[in-house]
C-alpha positions as CSV (number, residue, x, y, z in Angstrom):
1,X,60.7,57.6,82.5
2,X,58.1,54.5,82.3
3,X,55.6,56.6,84.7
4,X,55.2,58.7,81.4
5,X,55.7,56.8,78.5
6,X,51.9,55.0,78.8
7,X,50.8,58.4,77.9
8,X,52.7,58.4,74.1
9,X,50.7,57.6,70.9
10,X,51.2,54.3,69.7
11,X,52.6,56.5,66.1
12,X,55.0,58.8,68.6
13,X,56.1,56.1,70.6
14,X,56.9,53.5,67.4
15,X,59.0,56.9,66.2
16,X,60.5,56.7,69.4
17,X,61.8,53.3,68.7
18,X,62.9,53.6,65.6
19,X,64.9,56.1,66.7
20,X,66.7,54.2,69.5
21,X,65.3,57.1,71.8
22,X,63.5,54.2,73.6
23,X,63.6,50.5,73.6
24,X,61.2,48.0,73.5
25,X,62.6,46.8,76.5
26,X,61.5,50.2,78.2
27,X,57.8,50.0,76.7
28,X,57.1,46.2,78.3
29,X,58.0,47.6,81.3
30,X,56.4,50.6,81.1
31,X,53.6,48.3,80.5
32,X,53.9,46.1,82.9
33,X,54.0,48.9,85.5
34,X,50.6,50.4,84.1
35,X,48.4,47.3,84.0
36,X,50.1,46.5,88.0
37,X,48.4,50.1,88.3
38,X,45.1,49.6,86.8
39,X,43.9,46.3,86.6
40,X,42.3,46.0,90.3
41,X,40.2,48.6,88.9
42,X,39.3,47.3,85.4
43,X,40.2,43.5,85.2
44,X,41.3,44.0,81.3
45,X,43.8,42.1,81.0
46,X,43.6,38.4,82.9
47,X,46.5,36.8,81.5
48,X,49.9,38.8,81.4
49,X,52.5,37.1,79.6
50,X,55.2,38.8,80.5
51,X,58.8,37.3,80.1
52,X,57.7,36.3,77.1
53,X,57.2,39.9,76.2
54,X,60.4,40.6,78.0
55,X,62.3,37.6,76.0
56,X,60.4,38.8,72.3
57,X,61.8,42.8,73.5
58,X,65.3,41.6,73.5
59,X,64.9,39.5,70.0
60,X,64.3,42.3,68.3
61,X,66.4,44.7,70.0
62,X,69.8,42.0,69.2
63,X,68.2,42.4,65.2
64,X,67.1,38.9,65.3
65,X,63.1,39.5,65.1
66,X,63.4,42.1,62.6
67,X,62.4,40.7,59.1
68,X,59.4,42.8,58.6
69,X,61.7,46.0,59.5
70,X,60.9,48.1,56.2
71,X,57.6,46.7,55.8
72,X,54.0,49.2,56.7
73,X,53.1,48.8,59.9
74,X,56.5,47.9,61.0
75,X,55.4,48.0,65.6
76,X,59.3,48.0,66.2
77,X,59.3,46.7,69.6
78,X,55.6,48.0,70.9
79,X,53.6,46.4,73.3
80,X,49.6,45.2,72.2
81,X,47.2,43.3,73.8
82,X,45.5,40.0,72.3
83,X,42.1,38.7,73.0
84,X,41.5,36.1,74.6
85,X,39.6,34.1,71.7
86,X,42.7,34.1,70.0
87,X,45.6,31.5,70.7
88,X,48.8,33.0,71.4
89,X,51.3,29.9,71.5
90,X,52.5,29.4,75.3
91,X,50.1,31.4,76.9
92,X,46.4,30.4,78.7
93,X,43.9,30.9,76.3
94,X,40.7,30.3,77.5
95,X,37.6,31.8,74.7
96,X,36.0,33.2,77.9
97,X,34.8,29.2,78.7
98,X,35.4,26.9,81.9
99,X,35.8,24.3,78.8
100,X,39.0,25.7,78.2
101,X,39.9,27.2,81.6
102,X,43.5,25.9,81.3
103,X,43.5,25.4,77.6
104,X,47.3,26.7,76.7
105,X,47.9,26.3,73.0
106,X,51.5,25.6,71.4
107,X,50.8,27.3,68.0
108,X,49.8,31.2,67.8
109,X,47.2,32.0,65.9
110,X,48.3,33.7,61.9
111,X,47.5,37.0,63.2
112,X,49.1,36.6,66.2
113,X,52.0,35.4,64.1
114,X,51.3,38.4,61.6
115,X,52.0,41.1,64.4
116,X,54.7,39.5,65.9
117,X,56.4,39.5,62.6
118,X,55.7,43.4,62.3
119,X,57.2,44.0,65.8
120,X,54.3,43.5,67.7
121,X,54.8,42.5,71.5
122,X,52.1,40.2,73.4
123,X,51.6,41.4,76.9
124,X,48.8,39.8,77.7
125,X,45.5,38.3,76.6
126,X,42.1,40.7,77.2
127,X,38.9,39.0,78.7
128,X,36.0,38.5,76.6
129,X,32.5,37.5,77.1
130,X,32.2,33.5,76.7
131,X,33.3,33.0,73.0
132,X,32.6,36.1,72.1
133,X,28.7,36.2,72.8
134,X,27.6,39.2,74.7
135,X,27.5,42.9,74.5
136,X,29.2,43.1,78.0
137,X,32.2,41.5,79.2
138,X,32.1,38.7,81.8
139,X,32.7,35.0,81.8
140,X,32.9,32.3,84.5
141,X,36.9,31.9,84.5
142,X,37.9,35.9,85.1
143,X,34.5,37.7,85.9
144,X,33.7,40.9,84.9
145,X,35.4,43.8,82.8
146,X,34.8,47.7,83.8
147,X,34.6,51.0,81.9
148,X,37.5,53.0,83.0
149,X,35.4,55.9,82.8
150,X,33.1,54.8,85.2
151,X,33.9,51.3,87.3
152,X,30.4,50.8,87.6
153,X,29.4,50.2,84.2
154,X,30.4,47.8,81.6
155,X,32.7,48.4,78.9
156,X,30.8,46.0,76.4
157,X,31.7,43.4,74.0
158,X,32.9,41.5,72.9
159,X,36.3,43.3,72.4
160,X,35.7,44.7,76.1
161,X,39.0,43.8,77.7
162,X,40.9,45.4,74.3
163,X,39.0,48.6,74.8
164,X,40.0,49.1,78.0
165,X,43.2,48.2,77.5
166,X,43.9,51.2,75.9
167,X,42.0,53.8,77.3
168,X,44.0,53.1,80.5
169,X,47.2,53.0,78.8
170,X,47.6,49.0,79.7
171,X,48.8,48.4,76.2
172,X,49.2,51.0,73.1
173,X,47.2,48.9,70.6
174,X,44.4,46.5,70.8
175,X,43.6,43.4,68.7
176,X,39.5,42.4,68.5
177,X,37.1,40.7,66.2
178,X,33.8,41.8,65.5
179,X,30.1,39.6,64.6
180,X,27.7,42.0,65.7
181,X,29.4,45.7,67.0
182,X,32.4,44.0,68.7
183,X,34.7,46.3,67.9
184,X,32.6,49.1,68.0
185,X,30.5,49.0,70.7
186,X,33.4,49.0,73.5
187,X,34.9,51.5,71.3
188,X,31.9,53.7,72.0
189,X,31.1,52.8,75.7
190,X,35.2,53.3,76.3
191,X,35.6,56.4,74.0
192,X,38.5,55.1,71.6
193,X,38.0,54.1,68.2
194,X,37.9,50.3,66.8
195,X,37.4,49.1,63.3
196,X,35.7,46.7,61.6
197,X,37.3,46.1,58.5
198,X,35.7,44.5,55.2
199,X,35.7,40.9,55.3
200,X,38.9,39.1,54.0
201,X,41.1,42.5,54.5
202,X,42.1,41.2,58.0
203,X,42.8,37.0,58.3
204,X,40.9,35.1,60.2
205,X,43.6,32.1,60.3
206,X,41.9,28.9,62.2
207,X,38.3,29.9,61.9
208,X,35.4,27.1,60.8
209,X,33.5,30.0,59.2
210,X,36.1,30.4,56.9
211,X,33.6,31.4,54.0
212,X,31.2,33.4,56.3
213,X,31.8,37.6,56.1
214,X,29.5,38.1,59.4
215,X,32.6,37.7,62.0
216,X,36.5,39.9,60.8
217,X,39.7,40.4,63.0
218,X,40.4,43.8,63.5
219,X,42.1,46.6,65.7
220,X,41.1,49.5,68.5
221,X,43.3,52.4,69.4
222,X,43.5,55.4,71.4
223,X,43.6,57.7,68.1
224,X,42.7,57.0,64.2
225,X,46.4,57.3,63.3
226,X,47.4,54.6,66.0
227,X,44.7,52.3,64.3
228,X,45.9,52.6,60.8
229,X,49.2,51.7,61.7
230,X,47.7,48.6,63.9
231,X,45.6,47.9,60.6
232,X,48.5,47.7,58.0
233,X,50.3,45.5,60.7
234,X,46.9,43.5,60.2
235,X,46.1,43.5,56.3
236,X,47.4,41.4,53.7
237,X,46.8,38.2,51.9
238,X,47.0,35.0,54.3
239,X,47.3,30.8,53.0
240,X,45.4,29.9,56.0
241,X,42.2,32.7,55.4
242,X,40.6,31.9,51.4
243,X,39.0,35.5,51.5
244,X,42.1,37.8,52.5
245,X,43.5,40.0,49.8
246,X,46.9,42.0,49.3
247,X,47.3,44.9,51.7
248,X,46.6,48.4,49.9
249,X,49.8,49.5,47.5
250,X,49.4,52.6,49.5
251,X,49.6,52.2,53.2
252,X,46.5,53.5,56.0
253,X,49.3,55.2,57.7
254,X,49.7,57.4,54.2
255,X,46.3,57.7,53.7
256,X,45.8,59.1,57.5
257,X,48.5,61.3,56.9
258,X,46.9,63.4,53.8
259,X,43.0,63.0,54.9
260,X,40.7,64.1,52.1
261,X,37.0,64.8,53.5
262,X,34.1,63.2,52.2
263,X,31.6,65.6,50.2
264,X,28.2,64.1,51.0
265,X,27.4,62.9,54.4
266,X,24.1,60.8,55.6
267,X,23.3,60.5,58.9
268,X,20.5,59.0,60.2
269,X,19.7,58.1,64.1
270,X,17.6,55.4,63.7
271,X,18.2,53.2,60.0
272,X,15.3,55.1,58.5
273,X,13.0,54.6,61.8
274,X,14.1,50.8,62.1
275,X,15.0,50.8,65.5
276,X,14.6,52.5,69.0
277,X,17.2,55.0,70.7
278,X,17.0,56.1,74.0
279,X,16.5,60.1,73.5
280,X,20.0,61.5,74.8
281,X,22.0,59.1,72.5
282,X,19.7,60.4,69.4
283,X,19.8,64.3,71.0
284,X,23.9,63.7,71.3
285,X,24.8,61.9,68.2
286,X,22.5,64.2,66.2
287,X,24.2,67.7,67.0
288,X,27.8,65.7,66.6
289,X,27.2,64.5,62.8
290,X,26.2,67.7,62.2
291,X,29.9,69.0,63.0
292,X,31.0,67.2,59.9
293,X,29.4,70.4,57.9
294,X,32.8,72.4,59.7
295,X,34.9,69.9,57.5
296,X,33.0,71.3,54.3
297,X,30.8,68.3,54.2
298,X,26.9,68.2,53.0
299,X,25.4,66.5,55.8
300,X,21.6,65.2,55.0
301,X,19.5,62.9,56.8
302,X,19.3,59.9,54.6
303,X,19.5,56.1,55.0
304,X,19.9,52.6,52.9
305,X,16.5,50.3,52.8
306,X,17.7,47.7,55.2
307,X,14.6,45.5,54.4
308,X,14.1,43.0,57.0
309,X,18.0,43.0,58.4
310,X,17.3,42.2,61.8
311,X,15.9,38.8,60.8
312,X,18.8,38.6,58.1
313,X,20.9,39.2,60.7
314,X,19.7,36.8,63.0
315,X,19.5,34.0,60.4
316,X,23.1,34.3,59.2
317,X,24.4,34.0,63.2
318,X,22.9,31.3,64.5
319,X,24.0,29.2,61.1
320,X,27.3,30.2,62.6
321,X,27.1,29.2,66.2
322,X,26.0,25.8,64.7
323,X,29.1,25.6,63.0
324,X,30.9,26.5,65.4
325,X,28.7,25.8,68.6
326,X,26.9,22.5,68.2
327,X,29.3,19.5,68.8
328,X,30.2,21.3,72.0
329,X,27.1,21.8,73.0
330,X,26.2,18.2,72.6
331,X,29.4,17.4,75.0
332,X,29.3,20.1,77.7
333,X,26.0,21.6,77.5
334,X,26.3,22.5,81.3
335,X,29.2,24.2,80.9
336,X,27.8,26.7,78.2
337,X,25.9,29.8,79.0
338,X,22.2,30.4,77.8
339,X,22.6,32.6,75.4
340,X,25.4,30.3,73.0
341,X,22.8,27.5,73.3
342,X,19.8,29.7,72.5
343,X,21.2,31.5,69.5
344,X,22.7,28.0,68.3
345,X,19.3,26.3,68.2
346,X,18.2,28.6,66.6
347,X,20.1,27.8,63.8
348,X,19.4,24.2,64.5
349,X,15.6,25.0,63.5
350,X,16.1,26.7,60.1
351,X,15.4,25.1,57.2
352,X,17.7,25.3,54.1
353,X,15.0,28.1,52.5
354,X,15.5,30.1,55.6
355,X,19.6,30.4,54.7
356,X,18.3,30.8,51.3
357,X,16.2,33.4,51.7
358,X,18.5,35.1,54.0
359,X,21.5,34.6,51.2
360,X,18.9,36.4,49.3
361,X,18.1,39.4,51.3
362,X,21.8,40.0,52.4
363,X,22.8,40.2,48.8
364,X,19.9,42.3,48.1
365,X,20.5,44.8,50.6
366,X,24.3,45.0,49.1
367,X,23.0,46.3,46.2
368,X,21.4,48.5,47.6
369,X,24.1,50.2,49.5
370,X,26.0,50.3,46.4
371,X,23.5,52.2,45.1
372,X,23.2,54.3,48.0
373,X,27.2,55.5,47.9
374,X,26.9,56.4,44.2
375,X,25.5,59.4,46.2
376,X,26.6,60.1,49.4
377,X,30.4,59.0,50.4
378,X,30.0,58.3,54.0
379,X,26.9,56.5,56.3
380,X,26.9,58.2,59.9
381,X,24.8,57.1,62.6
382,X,24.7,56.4,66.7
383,X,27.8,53.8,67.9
384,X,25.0,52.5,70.0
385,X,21.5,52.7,70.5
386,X,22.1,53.2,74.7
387,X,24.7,54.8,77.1
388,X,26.7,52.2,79.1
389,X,24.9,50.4,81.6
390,X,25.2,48.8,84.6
391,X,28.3,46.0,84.7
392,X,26.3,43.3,86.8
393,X,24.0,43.3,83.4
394,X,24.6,41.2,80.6
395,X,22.0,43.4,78.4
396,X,20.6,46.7,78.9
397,X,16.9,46.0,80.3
398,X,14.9,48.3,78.1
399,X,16.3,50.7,75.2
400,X,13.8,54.0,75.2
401,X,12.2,52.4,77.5
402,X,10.9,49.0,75.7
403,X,11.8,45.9,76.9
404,X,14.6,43.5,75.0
405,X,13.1,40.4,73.5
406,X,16.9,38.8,73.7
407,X,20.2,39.5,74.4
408,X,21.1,40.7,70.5
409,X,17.7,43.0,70.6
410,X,20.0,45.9,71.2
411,X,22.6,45.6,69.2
412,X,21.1,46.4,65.7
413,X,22.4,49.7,64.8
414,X,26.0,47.9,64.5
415,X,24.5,44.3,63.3
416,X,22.7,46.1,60.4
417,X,25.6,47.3,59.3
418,X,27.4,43.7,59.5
419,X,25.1,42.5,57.3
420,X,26.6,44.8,54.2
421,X,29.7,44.0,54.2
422,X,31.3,47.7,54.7
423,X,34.1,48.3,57.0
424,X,32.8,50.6,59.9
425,X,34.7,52.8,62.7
426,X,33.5,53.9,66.0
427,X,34.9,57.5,67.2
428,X,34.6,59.3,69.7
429,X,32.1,62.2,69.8
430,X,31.2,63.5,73.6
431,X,29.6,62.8,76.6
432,X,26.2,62.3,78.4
433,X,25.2,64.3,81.8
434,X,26.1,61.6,83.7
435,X,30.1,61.2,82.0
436,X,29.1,58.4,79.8
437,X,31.0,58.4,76.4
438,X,29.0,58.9,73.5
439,X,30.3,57.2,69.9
440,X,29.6,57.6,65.9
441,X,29.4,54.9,63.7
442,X,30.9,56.0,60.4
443,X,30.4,53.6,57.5
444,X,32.3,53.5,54.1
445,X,32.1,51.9,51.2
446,X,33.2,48.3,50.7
447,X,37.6,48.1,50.9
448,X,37.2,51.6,51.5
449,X,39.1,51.8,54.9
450,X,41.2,54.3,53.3
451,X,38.5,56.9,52.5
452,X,36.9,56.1,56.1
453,X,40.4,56.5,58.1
454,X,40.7,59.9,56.4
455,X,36.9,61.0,57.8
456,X,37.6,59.6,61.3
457,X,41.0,61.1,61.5
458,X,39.3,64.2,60.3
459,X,36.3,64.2,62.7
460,X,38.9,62.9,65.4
461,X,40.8,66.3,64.9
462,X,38.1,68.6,65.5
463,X,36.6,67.2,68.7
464,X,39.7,66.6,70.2
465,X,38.5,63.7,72.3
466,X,41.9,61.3,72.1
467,X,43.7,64.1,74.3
468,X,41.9,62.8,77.2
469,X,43.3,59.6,76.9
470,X,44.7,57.5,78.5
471,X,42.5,57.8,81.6
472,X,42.9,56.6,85.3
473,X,40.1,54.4,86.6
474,X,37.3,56.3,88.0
475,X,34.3,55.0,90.6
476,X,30.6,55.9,90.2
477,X,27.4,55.0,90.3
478,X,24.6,53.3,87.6
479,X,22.9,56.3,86.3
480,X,18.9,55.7,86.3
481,X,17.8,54.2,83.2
482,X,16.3,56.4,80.0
């Protein structure tokens, strides 16, 4: 029975459990069997926690771990992954760093605690990039990630490991964060769907940036239904997080289950000619928001003014690797990659009007999307602005073929859309010649999760993509570049 129970939804197999046709006892093994399978392959999943996994399955089976029973997003026994940026008490947490190579930490982190509670088991922790900085996934203590879909490619990041976790069927549901495309970039490059919700709608428990809304907590999933039942096993009101609010009276899982489509659609490929694409992503991505016109939608090319958001962008996160970078820089400098110490003295050299006038143009540029969803109730564009490239890369080289000024050149299409504050999803949406997923960015208005869950699952149903998933591991080669 475990050689088939990978394949389940994470919504059919939490049925499952709650009605004692399986246990949870059966899913960490079936669990454990699948990443024994598929890790050579992939390296996902680093750290496996296992009895404890085994000893939290047999809690709630003997009723004792069972306190959020009746509560939305009740997990009831299923097995998710964790990543590794985010302390899970017991277990080798490393943020991707030799600094904390054999860091183990003896209190979880409030989510972590939040989806235990719901039923939530911990079976491992998923590799990130060092502390989170990088669009592909490889640090010094556990090396390098690989998309599933091709072993020679990289999954991206930072969520990488939590992606691929779940395309393989490691794990039914992933836990991520997301500063700059996180979530949704390895969603794209990995062909499963990961959400960044609004700020404060998912804790961020221990964080120094407590007051920031660049960097959120959020899930990935194989399917749009499995990730609104991750998210209201996420949302709520937290002591530890000042900008958390009360989960929805109505749950996501509801809302996914009666999906109302959007009227008016935008899409546009490029932010209103703010950015380069390589052709096949705009070609691909183009043709696939027009299928939202077969849900009844109007679908226009239109776009927000995003002024000068890269710069805004930019601004905002290197103020936040000072916080959270620069006394460790000043103690193990030789231990921290380029990139951290780059972006953080960056920060280091803006003066107070800089933040100011960054405050400024961010607030500026919410207006303006409010504005903008008085018309249209959905923003569509490209999940990235490249194909997945070659894993031995930290960054693409060139994106339609001009070269990257920095590692963070690349990333704008998702960054720009940080900067607003509006909770974004990446689906699923086809393929390239060479077998590379393909992605949307769908965008909704601010705490409108709901509204955007019902599009995704919507859009989800008519390509049909999730019912390739999970996937086995397959070799390949680096396709040439655009």
């Amino acid at each position: 029975m475990s050689s088939e129970l990978f394949r389940m939804t994470a919504v059919e197999a939490v049925a499952r459990l709650k009605k004692g046709e399986v246990t949870p006892l059966d899913l960490v093994e079936a669990s454990a069997k699948r990443i024994a399978e598929v890790e050579p392959a992939v390296n996902a999943l680093p750290t496996l926690c296992l009895d404890r996994a085994r000893d939290h399955a047999k809690r709630i089976m003997a009723g004792t771990a069972c306190e959020a029973k009746d509560e939305a997003g009740w997990l009831a026994g299923l097995p998710v992954s964790i990543k590794d940026l985010t302390d899970v008490a017991g277990v080798r947490t490393t943020y991707g760093s030799p600094i904390f190579a054999n860091h183990v930490p003896t209190k979880s982190h409030p989510l972590v605690e939040r989806v235990e509670r719901k039923g939530g088991i911990v079976m491992a922790k998923s590799n990130t990039p060092e502390f989170g900085a990088g669009g592909s996934t490889f640090n010094e203590v556990f090396g390098r990630t690989r998309n599933p879909w091709n072993t020679s490619l990289t999954c991206g990041g930072s969520t990488g490991g939590g992606a691929v976790s779940i395309a393989t069927g490691e794990v039914w549901l992933a836990h991520g964060s997301d500063h700059g495309g996180s979530l949704r970039r390895p969603g794209t490059y990995c062909s499963v769907v990961g959400l960044r919700p609004s700020p404060g709608r998912v804790t961020r428990g221990t964080s120094n940036n407590l007051y920031s809304p660049q960097s959120v907590q959020g899930p990935m999933a194989r399917t749009v239904a499995d990730l609104a039942l991750f998210l209201d096993a996420m949302a709520g009101f937290c002591p530890h997080d000042a900008m958390t609010f009360d989960a929805p009276a109505v749950s996501f899982s509801a809302a996914v289950a009666r999906p109302v489509a959007p009227k008016r659609v935008a899409f546009t490929a490029d932010l209103g000619g703010r950015m380069e694409l390589d052709r096949d992503i705009r070609e691909i991505c183009t043709k696939a928001a027009r299928r939202f016109e077969e849900l009844g939608c109007i679908v226009e090319e239109a776009s927000p003014d995003f002024g000068p958001v890269d710069e805004v962008f930019m601004a905002l996160r290197s103020q936040q690797f000072v916080v959270d970078r620069e006394l460790q820089i000043q103690e193990h400098r030789d231990k921290i990659k380029p990139d951290i110490i780059w972006n953080t003295e960056l920060g280091l050299k803006q003066n107070p009007s800089r933040l100011a006038w960054a405050d400024r143009e961010r607030a500026a540029l919410y207006r303006r999307m409010n504005e903008f969803f008085q018309t249209y109730d959905l923003l569509v564009t490209p999940g990235s602005p490249t194909a997945a490239f070659d894993v031995n890369l930290r960054a693409p080289a060139t994106i339609a073929g001009k070269k990257l000024e920095n590692y963070m050149a690349g990333s704008t299409i998702n960054s720009a859309i940080t900067v607003t504050g509006s909770p974004a999803i990446a689906v699923p949406c086809g393929f390239d010649q060479y077998g590379r997923p393909m992605g949307l960015q769908l965008v909704g208005k601010p705490r409108g999760e709901a509204a955007l869950l019902q599009a995704a699952s919507l859009y989800e149903s008519l390509v049909g993509l999730h019912k390739l998933l999970p996937i086995d591991p397959k070799h390949g080669t680096v396709p040439p570049s655009s």
